[in-house]
Rosetta silent file (secondary structure, phi, psi, omega in degrees, C-alpha in Angstrom):
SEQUENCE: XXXXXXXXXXXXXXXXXXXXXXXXXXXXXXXXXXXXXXXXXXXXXXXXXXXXXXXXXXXXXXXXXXXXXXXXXXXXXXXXXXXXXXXXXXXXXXXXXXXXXXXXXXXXXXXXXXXXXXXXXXXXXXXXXXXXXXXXXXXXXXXXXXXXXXXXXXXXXXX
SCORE:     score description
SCORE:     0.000 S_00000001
   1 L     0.000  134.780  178.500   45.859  -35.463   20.799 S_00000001
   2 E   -87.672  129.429  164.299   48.288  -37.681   23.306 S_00000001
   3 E  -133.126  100.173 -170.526   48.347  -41.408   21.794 S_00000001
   4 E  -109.680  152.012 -172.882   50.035  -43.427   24.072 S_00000001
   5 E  -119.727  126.717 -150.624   50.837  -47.378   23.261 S_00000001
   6 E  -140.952  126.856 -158.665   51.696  -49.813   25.837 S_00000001
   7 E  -132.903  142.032  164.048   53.364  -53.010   24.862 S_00000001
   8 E   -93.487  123.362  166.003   54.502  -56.124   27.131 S_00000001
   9 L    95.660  167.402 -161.387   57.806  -56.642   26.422 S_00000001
  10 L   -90.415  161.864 -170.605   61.179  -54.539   25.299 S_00000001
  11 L  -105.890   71.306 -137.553   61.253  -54.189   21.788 S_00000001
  12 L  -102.221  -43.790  170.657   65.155  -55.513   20.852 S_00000001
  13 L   -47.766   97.541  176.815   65.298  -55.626   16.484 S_00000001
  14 H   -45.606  -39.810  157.666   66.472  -52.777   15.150 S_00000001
  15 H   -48.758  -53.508  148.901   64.536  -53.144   12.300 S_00000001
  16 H   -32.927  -75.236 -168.420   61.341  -53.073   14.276 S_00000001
  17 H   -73.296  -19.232  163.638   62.716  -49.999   16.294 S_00000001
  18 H   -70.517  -93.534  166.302   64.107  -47.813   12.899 S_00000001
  19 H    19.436  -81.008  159.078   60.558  -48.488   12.027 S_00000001
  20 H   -98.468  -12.102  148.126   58.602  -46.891   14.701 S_00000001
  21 H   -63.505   -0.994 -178.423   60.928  -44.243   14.917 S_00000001
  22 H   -78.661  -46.718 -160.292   60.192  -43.243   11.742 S_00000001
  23 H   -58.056  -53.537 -178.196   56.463  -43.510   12.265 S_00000001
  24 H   -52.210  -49.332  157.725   56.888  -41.315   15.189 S_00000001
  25 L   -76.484    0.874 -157.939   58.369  -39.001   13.757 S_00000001
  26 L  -114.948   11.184 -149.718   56.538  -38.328   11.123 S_00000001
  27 L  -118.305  -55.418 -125.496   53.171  -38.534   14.060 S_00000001
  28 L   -73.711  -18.833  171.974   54.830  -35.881   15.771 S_00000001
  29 L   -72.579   -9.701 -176.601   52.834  -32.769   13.584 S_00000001
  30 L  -127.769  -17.537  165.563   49.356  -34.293   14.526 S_00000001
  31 L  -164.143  173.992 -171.769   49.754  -35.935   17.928 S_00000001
  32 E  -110.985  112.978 -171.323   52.354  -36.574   20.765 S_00000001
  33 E  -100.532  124.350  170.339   53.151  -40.730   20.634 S_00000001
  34 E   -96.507   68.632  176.233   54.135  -42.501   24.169 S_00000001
  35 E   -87.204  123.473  174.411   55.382  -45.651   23.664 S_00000001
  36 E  -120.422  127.768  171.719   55.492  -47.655   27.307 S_00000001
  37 E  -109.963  159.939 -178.409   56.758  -50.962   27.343 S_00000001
  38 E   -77.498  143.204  170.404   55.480  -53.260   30.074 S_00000001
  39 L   -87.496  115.768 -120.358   58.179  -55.741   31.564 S_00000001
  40 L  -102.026  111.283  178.413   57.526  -58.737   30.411 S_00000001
  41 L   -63.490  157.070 -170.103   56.734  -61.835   33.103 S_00000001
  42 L   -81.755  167.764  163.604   59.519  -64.624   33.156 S_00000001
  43 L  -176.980  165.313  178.240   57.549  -67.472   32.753 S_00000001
  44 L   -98.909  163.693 -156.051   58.722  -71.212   30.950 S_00000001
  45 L   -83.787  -32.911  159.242   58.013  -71.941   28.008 S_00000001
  46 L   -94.386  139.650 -174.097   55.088  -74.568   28.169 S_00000001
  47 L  -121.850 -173.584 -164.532   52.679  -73.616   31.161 S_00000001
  48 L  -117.066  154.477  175.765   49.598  -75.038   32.586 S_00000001
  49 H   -70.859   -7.721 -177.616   46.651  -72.882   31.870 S_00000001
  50 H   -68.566  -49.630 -152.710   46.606  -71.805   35.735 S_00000001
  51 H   -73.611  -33.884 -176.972   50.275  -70.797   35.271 S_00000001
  52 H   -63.451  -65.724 -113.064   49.290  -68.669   31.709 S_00000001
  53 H  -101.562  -27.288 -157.245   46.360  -67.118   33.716 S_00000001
  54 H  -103.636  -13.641 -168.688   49.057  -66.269   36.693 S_00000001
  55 H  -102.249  -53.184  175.691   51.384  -64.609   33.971 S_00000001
  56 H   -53.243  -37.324 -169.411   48.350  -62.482   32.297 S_00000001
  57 H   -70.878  -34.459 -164.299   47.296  -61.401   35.643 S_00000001
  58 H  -108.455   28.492 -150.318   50.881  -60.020   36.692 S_00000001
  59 H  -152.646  -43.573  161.790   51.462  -58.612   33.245 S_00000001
  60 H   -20.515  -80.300 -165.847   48.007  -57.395   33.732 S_00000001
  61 H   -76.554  -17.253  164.441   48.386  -55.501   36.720 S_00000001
  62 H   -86.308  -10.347 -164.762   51.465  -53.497   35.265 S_00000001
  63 H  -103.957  -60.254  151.186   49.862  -52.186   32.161 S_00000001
  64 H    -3.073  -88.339 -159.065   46.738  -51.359   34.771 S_00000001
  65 H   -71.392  -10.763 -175.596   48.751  -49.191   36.914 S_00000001
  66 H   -79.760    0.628 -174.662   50.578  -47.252   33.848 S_00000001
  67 L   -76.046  123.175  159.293   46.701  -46.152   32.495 S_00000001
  68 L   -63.854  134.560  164.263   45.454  -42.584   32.936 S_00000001
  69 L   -46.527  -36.826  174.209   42.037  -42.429   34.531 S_00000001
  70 L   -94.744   -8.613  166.587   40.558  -40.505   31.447 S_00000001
  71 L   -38.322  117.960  153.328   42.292  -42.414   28.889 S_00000001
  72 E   -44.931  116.652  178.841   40.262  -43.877   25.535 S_00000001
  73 E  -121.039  128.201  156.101   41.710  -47.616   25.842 S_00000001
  74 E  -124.138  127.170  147.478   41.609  -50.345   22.603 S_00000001
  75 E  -102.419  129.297  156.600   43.156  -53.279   22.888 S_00000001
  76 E   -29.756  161.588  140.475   44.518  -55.702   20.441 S_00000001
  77 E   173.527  145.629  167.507   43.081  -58.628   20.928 S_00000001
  78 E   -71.829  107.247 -139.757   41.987  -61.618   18.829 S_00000001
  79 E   114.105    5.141 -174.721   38.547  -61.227   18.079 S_00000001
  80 E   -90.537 -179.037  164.803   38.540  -57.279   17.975 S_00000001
  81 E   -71.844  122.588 -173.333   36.888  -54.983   15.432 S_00000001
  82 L  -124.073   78.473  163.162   38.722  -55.375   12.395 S_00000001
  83 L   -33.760  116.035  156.822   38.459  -51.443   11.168 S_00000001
  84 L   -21.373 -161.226  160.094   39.602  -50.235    7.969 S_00000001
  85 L   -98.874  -24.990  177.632   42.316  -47.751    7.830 S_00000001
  86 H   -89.553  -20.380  133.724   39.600  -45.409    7.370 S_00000001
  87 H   -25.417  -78.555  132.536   37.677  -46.683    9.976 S_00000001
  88 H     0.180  -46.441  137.374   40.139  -46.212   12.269 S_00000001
  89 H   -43.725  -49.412  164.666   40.661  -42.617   11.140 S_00000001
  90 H   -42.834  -64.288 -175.380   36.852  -42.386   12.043 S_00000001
  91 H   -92.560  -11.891  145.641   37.002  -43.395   15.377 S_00000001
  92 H   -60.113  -39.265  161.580   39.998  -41.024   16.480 S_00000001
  93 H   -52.002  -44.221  156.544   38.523  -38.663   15.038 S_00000001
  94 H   -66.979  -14.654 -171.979   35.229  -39.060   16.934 S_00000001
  95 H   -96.442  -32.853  158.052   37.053  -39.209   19.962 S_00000001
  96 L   -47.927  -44.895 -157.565   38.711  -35.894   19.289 S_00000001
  97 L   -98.091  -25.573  176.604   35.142  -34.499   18.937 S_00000001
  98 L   -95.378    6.887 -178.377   33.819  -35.967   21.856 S_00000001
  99 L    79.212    0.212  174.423   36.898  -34.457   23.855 S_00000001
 100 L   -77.716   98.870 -158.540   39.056  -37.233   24.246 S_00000001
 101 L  -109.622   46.795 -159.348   41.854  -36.413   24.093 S_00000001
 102 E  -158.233  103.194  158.663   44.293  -39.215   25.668 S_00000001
 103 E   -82.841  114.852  167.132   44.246  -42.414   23.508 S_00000001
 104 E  -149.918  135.055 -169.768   45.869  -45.811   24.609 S_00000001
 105 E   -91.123  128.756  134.330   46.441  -48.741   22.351 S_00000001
 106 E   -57.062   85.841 -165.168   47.253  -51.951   24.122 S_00000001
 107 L  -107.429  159.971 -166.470   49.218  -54.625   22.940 S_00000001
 108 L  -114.492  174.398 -172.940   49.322  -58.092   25.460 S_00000001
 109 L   -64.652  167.394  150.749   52.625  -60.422   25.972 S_00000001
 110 L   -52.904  -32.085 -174.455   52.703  -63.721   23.556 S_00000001
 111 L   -75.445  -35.563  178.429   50.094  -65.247   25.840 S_00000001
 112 L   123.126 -145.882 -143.754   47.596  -62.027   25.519 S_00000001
 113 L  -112.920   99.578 -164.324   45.911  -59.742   27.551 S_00000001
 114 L   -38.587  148.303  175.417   44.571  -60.547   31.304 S_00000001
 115 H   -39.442  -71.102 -165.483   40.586  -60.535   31.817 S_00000001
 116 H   -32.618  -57.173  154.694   40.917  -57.521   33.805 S_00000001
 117 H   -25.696  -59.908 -177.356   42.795  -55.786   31.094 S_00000001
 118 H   -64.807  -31.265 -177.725   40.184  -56.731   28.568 S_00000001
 119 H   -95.296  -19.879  169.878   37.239  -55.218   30.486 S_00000001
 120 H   -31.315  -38.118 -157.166   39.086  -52.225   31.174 S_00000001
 121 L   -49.820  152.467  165.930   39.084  -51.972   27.251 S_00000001
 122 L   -88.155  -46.642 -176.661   36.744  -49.159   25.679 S_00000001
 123 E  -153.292  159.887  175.450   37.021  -51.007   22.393 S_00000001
 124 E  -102.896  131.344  161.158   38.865  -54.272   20.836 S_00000001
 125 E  -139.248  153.817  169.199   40.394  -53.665   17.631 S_00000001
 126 L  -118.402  145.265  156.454   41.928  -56.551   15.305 S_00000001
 127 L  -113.903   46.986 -162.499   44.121  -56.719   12.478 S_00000001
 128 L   129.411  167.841  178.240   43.090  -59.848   10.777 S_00000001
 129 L  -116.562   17.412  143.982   42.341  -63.358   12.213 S_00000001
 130 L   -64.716  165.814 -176.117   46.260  -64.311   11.638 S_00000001
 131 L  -105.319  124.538  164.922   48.559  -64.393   14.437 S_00000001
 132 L  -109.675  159.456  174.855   51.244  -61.932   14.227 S_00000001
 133 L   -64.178  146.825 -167.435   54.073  -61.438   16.493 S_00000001
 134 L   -81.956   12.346 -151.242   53.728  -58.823   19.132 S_00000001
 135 L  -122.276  -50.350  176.542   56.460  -57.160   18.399 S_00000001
 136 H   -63.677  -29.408 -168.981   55.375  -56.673   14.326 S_00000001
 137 H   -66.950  -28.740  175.216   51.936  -55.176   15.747 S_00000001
 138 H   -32.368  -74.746 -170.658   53.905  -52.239   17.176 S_00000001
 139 H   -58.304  -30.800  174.641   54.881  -51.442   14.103 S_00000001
 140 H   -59.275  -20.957 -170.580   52.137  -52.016   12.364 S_00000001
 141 H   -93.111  -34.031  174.258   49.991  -50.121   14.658 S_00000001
 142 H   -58.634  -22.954 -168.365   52.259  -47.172   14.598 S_00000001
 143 H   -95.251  -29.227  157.356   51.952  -46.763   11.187 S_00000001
 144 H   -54.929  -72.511  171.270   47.973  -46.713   11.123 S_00000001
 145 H   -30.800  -42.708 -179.921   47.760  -44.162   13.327 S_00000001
 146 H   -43.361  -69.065  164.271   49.922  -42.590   11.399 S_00000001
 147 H   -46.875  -36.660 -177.560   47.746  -42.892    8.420 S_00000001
 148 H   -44.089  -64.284  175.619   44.936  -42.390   10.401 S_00000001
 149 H   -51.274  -32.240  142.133   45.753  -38.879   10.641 S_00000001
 150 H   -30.253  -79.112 -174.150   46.398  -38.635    7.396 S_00000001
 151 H   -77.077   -9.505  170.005   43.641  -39.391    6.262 S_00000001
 152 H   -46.966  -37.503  168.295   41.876  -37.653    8.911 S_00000001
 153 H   -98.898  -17.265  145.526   43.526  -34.330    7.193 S_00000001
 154 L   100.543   27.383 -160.466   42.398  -35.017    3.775 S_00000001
 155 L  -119.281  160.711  178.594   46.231  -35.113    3.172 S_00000001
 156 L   -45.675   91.836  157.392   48.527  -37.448    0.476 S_00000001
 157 L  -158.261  -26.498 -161.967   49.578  -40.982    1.780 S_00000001
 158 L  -103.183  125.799  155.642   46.645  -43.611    2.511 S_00000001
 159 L  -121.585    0.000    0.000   45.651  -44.724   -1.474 S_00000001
C-alpha cells in the first residue's frame, strides 16, 4: 500500500523530524510513506476572515494539485472521526480490500484546511477535540499508521 501525507508547511525541529524518520522506517516493511510538504502561504499574523479564507484557498489549491486522481483522502480536521488505533487499522485495512491502494492523509496550515479541500475529503479523521500544533500531528499521525499496521498483522506493539 502507498500512504502518502501532505502537510502545509516545512517541518524545521529536529526532534519532530528524528521522529518521523524513525516511524518511516520502521513503515517501510508494510507500506511505502510519501511525505509532501505544501509551501506554506505568507500571510500576517492577525487577518480578517476574508484574508484567512484567501490563505486557505491558495494553500488549498497546492495540496489539490499534488493529489492522485485515485487516491483514498482523510483529512485532519477539527470535528473528524475520532477512530481508535484499532479503528484506524480497520479502515486501512478495508481499503486494502476494496483495492485501494493509494492513501493520503491531509494535514491543513495553522488556519486549516480550504472548503474545497474538505469536500475533496473521503473521510475526516480527528485526534481529540484539543488543538495540537500541526507540526506534532505529523508525528503523531506517522506513528498510527504505523501501529495501524501493526495491528493490522496481529503483530507485537499496539497494547
Amino acid at each position: 500500500m502507498q500512504i502518502q501525507i501532505i502537510a502545509v508547511g516545512k517541518l524545521k525541529e529536529k526532534y519532530f523530524t528524528d521522529g518521523i524518520a524513525e516511524y518511516s522506517k520502521r513503515l517501510t516493511p508494510y507500506a511505502k510513506l510519501t511525505i509532501t510538504e505544501i509551501t506554506e502561504e505568507k500571510a500576517p499574523e492577525r487577518m480578517s476572515d476574508a484574508e484567512e479564507q484567501q490563505v486557505r484557498q491558495k494553500e488549498g489549491e497546492r495540496i489539490l494539485a499534488t493529489l492522485r486522481p485515485d487516491t483514498h483522502v482523510i483529512v485532519m480536521a477539527i470535528g473528524g472521526h475520532m477512530w481508535s488505533s484499532e479503528e484506524l487499522a480497520d479502515q486501512i485495512d478495508r481499503l486494502g480490500t476494496y483495492g485501494k491502494s493509494h492513501v493520503t492523509f491531509i494535514i491543513g496550515g495553522s488556519i486549516g484546511l480550504s472548503d474545497d479541500v474538505l469536500k475533496r475529503a473521503d473521510a475526516k479523521l480527528s485526534f481529540g477535540r484539543i488543538t495540537y500544533p500541526h507540526q506534532l500531528i505529523r508525528l503523531v499521525l506517522v506513528e498510527q499508521v504505523y501501529r495501524a499496521f501493526k495491528i493490522m498483522r496481529g503483530e507485537p506493539y499496539h497494547k
